[in-house]
C-alpha positions as MATLAB code, in Angstrom:
seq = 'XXXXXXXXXXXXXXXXXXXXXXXXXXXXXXXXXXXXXXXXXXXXXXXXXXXXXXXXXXXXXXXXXXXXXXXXXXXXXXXXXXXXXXXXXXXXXXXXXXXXXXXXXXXXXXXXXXXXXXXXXXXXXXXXXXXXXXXXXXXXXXXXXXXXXXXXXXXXXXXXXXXXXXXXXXXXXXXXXXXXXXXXXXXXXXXXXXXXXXXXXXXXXXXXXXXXXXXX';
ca = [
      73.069   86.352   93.075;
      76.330   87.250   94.097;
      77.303   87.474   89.726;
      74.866   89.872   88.829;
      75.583   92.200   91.999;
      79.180   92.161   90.758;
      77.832   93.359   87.436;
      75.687   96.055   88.726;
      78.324   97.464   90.596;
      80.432   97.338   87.364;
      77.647   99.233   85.761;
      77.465  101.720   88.806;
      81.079  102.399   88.795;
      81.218  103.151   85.002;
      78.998  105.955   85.780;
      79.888  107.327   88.331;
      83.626  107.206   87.354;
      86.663  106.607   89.952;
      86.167  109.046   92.648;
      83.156  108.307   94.383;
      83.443  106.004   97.096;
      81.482  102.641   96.494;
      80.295  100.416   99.244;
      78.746   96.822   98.916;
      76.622   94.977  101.880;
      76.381   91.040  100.959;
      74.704   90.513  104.610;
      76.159   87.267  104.919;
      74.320   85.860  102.056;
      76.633   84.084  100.304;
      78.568   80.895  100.408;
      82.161   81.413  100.355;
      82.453   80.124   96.368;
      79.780   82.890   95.388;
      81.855   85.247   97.643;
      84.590   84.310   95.529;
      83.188   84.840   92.430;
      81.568   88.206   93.707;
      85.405   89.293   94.564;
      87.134   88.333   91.684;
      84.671   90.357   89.860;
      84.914   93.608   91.635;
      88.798   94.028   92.181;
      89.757   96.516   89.723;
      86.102   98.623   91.008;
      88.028  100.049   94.041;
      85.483   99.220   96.453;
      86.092  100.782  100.194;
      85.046   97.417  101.225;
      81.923   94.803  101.137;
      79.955   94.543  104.303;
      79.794   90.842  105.656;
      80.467   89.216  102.586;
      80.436   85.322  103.740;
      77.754   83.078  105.633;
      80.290   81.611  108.171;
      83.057   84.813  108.759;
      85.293   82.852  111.254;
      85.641   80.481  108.611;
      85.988   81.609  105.604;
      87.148   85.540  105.672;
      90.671   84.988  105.530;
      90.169   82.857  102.201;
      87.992   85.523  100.503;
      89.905   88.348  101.519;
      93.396   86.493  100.799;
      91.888   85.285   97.503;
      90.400   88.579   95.880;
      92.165   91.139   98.021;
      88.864   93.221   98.697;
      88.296   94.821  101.860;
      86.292   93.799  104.729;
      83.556   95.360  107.073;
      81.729   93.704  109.626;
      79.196   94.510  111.390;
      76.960   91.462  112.651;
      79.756   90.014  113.446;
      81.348   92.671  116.267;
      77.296   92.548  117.897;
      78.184   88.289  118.118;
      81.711   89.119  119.135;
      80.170   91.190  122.052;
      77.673   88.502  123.141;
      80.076   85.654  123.078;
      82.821   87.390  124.652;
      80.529   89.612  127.278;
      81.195   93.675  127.535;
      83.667   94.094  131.280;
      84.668   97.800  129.644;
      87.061   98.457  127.321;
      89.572   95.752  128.181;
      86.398   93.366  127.515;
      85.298   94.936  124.464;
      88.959   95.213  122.916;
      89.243   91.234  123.954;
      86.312   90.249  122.238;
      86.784   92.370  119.202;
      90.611   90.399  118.809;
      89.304   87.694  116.898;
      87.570   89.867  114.367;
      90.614   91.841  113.964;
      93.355   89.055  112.343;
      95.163   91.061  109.457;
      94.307   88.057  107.104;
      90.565   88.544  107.347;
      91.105   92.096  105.336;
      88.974   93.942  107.801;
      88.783   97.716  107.058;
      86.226   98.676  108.971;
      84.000   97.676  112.008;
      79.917   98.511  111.485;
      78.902   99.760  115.092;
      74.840  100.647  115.654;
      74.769  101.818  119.494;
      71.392  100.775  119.707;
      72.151   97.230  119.006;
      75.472   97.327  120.972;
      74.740   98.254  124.104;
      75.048  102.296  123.577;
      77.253  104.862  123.243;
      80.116  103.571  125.763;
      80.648  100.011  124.348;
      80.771  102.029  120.701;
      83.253  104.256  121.924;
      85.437  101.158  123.733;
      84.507   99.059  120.168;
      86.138  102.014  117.894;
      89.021  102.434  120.479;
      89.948   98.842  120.014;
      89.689   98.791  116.351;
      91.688  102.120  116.291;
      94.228  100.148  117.775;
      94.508   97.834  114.921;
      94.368  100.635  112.008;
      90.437   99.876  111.398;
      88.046  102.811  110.678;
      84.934  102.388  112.146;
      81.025  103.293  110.480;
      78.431  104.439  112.868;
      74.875  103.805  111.612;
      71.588  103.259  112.891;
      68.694  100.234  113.278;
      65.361  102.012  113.875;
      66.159  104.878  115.257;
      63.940  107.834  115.248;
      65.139  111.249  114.540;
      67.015  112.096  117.947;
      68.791  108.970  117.653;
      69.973  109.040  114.741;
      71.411  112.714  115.617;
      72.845  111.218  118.469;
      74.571  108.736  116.002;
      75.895  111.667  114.426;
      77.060  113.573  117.113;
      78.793  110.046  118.625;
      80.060  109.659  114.829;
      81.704  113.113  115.014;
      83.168  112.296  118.610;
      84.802  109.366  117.183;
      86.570  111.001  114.021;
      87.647  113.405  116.690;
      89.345  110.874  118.786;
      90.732  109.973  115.284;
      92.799  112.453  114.746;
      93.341  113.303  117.746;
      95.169  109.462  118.168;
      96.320  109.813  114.736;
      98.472  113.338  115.990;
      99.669  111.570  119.307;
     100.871  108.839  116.748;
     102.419  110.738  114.658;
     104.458  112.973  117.399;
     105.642  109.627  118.718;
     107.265  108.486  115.740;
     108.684  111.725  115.055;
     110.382  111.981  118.334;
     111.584  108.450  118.529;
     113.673  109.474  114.810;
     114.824  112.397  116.062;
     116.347  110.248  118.978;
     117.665  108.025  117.139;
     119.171  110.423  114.411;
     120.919  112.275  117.565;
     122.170  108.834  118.724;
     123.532  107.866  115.269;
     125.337  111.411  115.350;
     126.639  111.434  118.885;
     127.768  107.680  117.742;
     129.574  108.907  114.533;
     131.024  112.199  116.094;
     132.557  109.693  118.834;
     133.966  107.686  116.240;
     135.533  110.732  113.906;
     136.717  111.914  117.358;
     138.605  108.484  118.192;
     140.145  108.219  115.180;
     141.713  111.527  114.913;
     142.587  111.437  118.414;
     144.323  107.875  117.469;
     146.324  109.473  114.267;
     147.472  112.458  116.181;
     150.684  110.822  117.997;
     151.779  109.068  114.614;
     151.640  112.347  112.373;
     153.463  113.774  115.878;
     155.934  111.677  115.468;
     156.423  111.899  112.072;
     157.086  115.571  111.977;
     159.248  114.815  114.824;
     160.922  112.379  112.495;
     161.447  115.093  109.836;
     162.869  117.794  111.829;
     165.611  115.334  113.388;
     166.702  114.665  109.963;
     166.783  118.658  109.246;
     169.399  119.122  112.099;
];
């Protein structure tokens, strides 16, 4: 049960030690209590997340994640999503992923088999949409032979391309919208220091003034 998983991961972690990446895959075995108790368990393990951790997602992510703080994946889930909400591109994908993607249901990463999905277009227009959101997204097979699951890869490597290349477009964006603002908080303070001297000038003027009518 969902105790003695958390205890074998406990037991995996202690010896492996902190830097290798742990992942757990619950399959949507458990009732939301033994999800709970799972969580609570594994907090301090740094998990990168545990796949599908709750029977009835829609219901009861947002109080695991909320209540143990560990991450979420999904991956039955988006292949529902899909189903329910149809494909119609990427502005249907990205619509039907929405619900999946509410910051309180802690999810980290989407699970995307192409095989299952619909291939590698719906994939691509699945990662886009969770890209969107800040969510990573895990390519992996169902029973693929060996040229699928290259093809996985090679789609797999496309997508962390797309990655960064998003994550660089990102980044210059922010960076130019400071640098406009710093210039527009400068060209706002020079205009100030500018007004204000330009407003003090005729009273020291006329102060000097002042002091050389006294001299004569």
């Amino acid at each position: 049960g969902a105790r003695v998983d958390a205890l074998r991961l406990a037991a995996i972690r202690a010896v492996v030690g902190p830097h290798v990446g742990l992942r757990a895959d619950a399959n949507r075995r458990w009732s939301l209590n033994d999800a709970l108790s799972f969580g609570l368990q594994v907090a301090n393990l740094d998990l990168q997340y545990v796949e599908e951790p709750v029977a009835d997602p829609m219901a009861d992510l947002a109080a695991f994640h909320c209540t143990t703080g560990v991450p979420v994946a999904l991956d039955e889930s988006v292949d529902e999503a899909l189903t329910r909400g149809g494909l119609g591109g990427a502005a249907g994908v990205a619509a039907a992923l929405a619900e999946l993607l509410e910051p309180t249901f802690g999810v980290v990463a989407l699970v995307l088999k192409p095989s299952v999905l619909g291939g590698f277009e719906v994939c691509a227009a699945a990662a886009a949409a969770a890209r969107a959101h800040g969510v990573d997204t895990v390519i992996t097979t169902a029973f693929e032979s060996g040229v699928g699951t290259a093809a996985c890869a090679h789609l797999a490597a496309a997508l962390d391309a797309a990655a960064e290349v998003a994550a660089a477009e990102a980044n210059a964006t922010a960076a130019a919208a400071a640098a406009t603002a710093s210039a527009a908080a400068a060209a706002a303070t020079g205009t100030h220091m500018s007004s204000s001297a330009s407003s003090s000038s005729p009273f020291v003027t006329g102060v000097w003034d002042d002091d050389d009518d006294d001299d004569d």
